[in-house]
N, C-alpha and C positions, 0 to 999 in steps of 0.2 A: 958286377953283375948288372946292377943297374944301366951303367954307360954301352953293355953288351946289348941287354935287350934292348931298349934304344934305338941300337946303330941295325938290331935286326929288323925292328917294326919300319924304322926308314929304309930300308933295303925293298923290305914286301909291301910300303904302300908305292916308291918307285917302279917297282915292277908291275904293279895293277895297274898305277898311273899309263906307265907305257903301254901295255898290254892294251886296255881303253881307248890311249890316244891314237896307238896305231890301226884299231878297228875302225876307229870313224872317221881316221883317213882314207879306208880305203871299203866304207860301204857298201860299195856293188861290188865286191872282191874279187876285185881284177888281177891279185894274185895268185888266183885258186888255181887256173890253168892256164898263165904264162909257160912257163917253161916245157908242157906239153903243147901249146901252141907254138912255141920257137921250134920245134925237134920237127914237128911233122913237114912233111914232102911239100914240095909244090904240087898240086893236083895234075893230073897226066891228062891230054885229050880225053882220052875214053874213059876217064875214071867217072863214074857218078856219084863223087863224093855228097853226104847227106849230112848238115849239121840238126839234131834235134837238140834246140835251145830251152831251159825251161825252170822248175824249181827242183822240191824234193824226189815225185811223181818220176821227173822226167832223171834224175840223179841215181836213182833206188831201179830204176828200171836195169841202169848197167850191172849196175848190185845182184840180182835176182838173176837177172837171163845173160850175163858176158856173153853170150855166144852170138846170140843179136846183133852183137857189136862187132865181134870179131872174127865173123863171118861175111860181114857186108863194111860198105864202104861210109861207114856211119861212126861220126863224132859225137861224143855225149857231149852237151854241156849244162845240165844240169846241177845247181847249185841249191842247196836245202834253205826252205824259208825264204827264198828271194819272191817280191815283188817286184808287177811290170817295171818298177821307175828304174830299176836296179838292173834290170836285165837291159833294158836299155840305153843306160850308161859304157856298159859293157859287150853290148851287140857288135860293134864294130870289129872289136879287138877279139871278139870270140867267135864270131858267124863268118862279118864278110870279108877280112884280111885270111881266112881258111880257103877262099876260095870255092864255094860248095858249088852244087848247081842246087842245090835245091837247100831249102829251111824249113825242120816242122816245128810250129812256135807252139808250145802247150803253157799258158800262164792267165794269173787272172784268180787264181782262188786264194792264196796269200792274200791278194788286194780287201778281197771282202772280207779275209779273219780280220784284218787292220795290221797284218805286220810291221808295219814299219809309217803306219799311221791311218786313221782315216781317207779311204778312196770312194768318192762316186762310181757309179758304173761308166759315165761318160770318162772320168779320168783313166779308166782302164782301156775303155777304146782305142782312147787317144793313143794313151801306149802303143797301143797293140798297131795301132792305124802305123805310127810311126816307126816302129821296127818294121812293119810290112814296106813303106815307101822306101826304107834306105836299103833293105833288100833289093827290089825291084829296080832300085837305081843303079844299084851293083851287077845288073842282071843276074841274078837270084832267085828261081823259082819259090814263092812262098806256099804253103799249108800251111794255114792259122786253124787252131784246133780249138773244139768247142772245151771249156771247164767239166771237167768230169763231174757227175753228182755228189752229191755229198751232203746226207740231211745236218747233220751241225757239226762242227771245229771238237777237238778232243781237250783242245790245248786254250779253245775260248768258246764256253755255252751260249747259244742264246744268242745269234746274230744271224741266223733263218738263212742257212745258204741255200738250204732247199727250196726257196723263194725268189732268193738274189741270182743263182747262178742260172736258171732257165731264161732269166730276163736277162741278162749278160749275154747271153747264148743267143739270144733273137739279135741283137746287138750287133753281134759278132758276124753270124748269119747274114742279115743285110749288108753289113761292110761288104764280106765275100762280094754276095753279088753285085753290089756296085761298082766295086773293081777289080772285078774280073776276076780274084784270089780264091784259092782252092779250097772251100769247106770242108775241114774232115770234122762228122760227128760223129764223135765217140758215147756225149751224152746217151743219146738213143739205145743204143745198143746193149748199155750199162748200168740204164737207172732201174730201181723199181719201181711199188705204187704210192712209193711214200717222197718220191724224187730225192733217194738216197742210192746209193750205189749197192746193186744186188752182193749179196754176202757173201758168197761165193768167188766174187771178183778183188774182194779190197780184204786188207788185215785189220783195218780200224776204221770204216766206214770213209776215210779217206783217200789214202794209200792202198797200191792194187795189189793185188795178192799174183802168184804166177801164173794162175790161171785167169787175170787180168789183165795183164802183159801181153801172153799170149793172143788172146783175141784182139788187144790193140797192134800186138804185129802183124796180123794179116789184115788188116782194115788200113794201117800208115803204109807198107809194101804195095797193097793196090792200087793207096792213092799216090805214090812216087812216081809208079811204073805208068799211070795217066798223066802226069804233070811233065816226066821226061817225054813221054812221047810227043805232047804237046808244045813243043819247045822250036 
């Protein structure tokens, strides 16, 4: 009995082990949608393939509305709990080897919970600045989207997003217009007087509810349909 339990407790701490080791080799999990990325087409002339890259927000959207998706020519690639650094390890392999004409980036509020560690707001820029260059290099139209409101994290109190993400937002804002890149604000449209996300739009003051979704589909569609025109 003895030698049994044992050879089972070395069995389950090998498997955590693995389990572990294979997470943090593969941090920006770039295995999440390989093999949906292998399967899809080459892009066709006139297709206006759209990658919308992003975290949970941008993951949970497919969740809520599929039809969104599979009615238009729009790739999710949203991953839960990712931060900028992560998504941009993985931009390549998930945005510009797809082919899109067009990127809507939504990231940046992971950063400020500290997912995956302490970020400045300039560290998040930078992210964001540099998934926009290596689009643009790709010839890639970008929409870089403003951080949705959000008065505080559910999962970590007391780190004042309702503070951090407007200042984020001005950030982001100016980049746009200094190079040239598409602003979509969503903030605006979404916050209320407490720079929290109205109640009505979110299921936990972070995450949108469907009838948050839906107001951000017709505001991302408007700004597509200007960003292809302008091409």
């Amino acid at each position: 009995m003895k030698f049994q339990n044992i050879t089972k407790l070395g069995f389950m701490v090998a498997f955590l082990f693995t389990s572990f080791f294979s997470k943090a080799q593969d941090w920006a999990n770039l295995k999440r949608y390989q093999t949906e990325n292998e399967e899809l087409k080459i892009t066709q002339k006139n297709e206006n393939r759209v990658v919308f890259m992003g975290n949970s927000i941008t993951q949970q959207w497919k969740d809520k509305d599929s039809l969104f998706f599979q009615l238009n020519p729009y790739i999710c690639r949203g991953i839960s709990g990712q931060t900028t650094p992560q998504m941009l390890i993985r931009f390549r392999q998930d945005v510009v080897e797809l082919q899109p004409k067009v990127v809507v980036i939504l990231a940046g509020t992971n950063d400020i919970a500290g997912n995956t560690g302490p970020s400045t707001l300039e560290m998040i820029m930078n992210n964001l600045a540099s998934m926009t260059e290596i689009a643009k290099a790709n010839g890639i139209n970008v929409i870089l989207c403003s951080i949705l409101p959000a008065y505080d994290y559910p999962w970590r109190k007391g780190l004042e997003p309702n503070v951090k993400i407007p200042k984020m937002n001005i950030l982001i804002k100016e980049y746009c217009k200094k190079t040239n890149t598409f602003y979509l604000d969503y903030f605006s449209a979404m916050v209320d007087d407490k720079n929290g996300m109205k109640a009505e739009l979110t299921t936990d003051g972070v995450h949108c509810s469907l009838q948050g979704y839906k107001l951000m589909e017709t505001m991302v569609q408007e700004a597509i349909t200007k960003v292809l025109k302008a091409r």
